[in-house]
N, C-alpha and C positions, 0 to 999 in steps of 0.2 A: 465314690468319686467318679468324676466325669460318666454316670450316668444318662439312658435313655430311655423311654418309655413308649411301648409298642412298636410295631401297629397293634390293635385287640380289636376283636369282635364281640364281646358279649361283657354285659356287667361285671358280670360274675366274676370274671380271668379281675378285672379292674379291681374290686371288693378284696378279692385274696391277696391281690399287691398290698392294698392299702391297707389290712391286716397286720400284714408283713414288716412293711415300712413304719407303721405305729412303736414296732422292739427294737428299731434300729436307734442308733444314738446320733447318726449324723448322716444327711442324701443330698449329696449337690448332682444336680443335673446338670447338662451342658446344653439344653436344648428349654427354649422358653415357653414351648407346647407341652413337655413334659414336666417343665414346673408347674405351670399355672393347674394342672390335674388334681396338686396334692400341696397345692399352697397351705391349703389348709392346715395341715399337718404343722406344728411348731419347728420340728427336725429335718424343714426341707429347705431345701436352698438353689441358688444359680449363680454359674459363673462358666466362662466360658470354655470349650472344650482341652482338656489336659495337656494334648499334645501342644500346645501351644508354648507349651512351657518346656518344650526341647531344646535344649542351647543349642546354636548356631553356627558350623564352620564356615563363612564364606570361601571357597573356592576359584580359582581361575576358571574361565568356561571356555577351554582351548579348543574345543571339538565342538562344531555345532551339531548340539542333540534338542530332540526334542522325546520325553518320557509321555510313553499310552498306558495308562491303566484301564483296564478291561474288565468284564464281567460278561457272565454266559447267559444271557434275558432270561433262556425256556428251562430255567430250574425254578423261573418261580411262573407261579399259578397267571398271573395278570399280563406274563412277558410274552407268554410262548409264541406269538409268532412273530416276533420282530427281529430272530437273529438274521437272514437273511439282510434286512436292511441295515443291523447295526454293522454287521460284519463288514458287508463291502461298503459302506461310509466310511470306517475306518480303514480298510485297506485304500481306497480312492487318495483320502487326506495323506498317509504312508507315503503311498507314490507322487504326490504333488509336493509333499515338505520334501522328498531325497530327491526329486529333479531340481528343488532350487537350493540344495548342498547340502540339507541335515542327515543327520543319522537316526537312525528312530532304537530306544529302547521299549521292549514293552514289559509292560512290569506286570505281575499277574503275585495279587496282594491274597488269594484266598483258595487254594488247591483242592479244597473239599466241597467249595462251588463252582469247580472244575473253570478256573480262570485262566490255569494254562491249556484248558483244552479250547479253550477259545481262543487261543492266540493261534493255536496248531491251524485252527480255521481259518485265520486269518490269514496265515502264512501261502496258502491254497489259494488263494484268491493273490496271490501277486507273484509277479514272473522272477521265477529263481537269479535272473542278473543282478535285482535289488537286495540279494538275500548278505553280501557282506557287507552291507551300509545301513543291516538292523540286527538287533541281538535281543534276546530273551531272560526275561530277570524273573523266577520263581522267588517270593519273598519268604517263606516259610518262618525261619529264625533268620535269616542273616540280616539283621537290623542296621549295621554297619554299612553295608553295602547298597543297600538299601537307598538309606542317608544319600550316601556320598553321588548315586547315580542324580537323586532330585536335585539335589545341590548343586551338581556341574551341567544340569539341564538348562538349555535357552527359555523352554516351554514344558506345561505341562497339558496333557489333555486329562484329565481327571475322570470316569465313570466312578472309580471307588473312593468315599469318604476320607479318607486319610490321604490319598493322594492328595486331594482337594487342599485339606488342610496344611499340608507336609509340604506343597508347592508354595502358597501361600506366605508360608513362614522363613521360607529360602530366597523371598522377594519375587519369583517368578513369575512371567507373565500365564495365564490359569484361564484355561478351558472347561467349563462344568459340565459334565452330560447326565441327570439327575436322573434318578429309576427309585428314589426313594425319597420321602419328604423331608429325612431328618438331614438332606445336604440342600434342599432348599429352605431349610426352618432357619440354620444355620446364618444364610446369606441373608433372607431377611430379616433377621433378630440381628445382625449387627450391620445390616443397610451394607451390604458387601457388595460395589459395583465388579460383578464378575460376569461375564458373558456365559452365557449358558442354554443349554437349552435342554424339555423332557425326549429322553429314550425311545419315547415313542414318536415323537420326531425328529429322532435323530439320523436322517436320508434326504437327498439331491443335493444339486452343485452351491446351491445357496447356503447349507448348513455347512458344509463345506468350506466353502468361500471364508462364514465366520470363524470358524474352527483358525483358519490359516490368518486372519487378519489378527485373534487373540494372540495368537503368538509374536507377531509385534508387535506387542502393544506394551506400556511400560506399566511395573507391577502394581499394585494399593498396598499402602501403609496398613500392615497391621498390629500397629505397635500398641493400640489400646488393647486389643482383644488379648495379646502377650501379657501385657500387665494383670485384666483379669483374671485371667487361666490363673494367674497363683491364691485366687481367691477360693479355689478347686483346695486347695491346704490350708486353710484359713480354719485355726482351732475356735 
């Protein structure tokens, strides 16, 4: 359930999947590039990604916040040299949302792609006066917590996939910054008007500018894609 399929470089890796997948009794994927690979196959299937199908606390949003999830570019092969511009775009955006009264959480959804160490960097790049009007959320297991921070968020600014989704689902208004294809496969498999823009251009006052305009901006219904997600169980 709520599978995805690659990236892959060679047949072969493909061929042993599809192997693989032949023993299985049931493959719903959540991504319509990684269906249409193995359509073929009787036992494969699509519906949209699981999380969607997380029940809902609505919350009071008494504290204006706005949630960063973050990612460290130069752990992968294709990023390495863009932390520099990711970093201070996002410390720039920090400082322009907490001069006009937000609070900033940064969320860091993945510890072993050292996403809290990217926030450490980020921290470095802004002047310790703003340091009590931002706070640090390692997600590890605390799932709870988690929740509850996106949900009493004004805004999200999403780099990582489930942020994306997680903000989305809480009504919020959602900022994409894509480093991977399966959060843009996503957006345009279900025509998702979400302002976004790629990693690697994610730098100057203009990206900026959009970043801060998404977050007022009022949310998108994603009440169809809720409903499919339960197709993700569908015997």
């Amino acid at each position: 359930l709520g599978a995805n399929f690659g990236p892959y470089h060679s047949l072969n890796f493909y061929h042993k999947y599809e192997d693989f997948f032949k023993n299985c009794d049931d493959i719903c994927f959540r991504d319509k590039n990684s269906y249409h690979l193995f359509k073929h196959l009787p036992n494969v299937r699509y519906a949209n990604d699981v999380v969607f199908t997380q029940p809902v606390d609505h919350v009071n949003k008494t504290v204006a916040t706005i949630v960063i999830s973050v990612i460290y570019p130069s752990i992968r092969k294709e990023l390495q040299d863009i932390n520099d511009a990711y970093f201070n775009t996002l410390a720039s955006l920090a400082v322009a949302c907490m001069n006009e009264g937000y609070n900033i959480v940064w969320m860091a959804f993945c510890k072993q792609e050292k996403d809290d160490q990217a926030i450490e960097q980020i921290y470095k790049l802004i002047h310790p006066q703003y340091y009590s009007h931002m706070m640090s959320f390692d997600y590890e297991t605390d799932i709870a917590t988690a929740l509850q921070l996106i949900a009493q968020a004004n805004a999200v600014i999403a780099t990582r996939f489930h942020a994306m989704i997680l903000s989305l689902l809480y009504e919020n208004p959602t900022f994409a910054i894509i480093y991977s294809n399966k959060m843009l496969t996503v957006i345009e498999d279900n025509a998702l008007t979400i302002p976004h823009c790629h990693i690697k251009q994610c730098y100057g006052e203009n990206v900026i500018k959009k970043m801060r305009t998404a977050c007022s901006q009022d949310a998108i219904s994603v009440e169809y894609q809720i409903n499919d997600a339960e197709n993700q169980f569908r015997i």
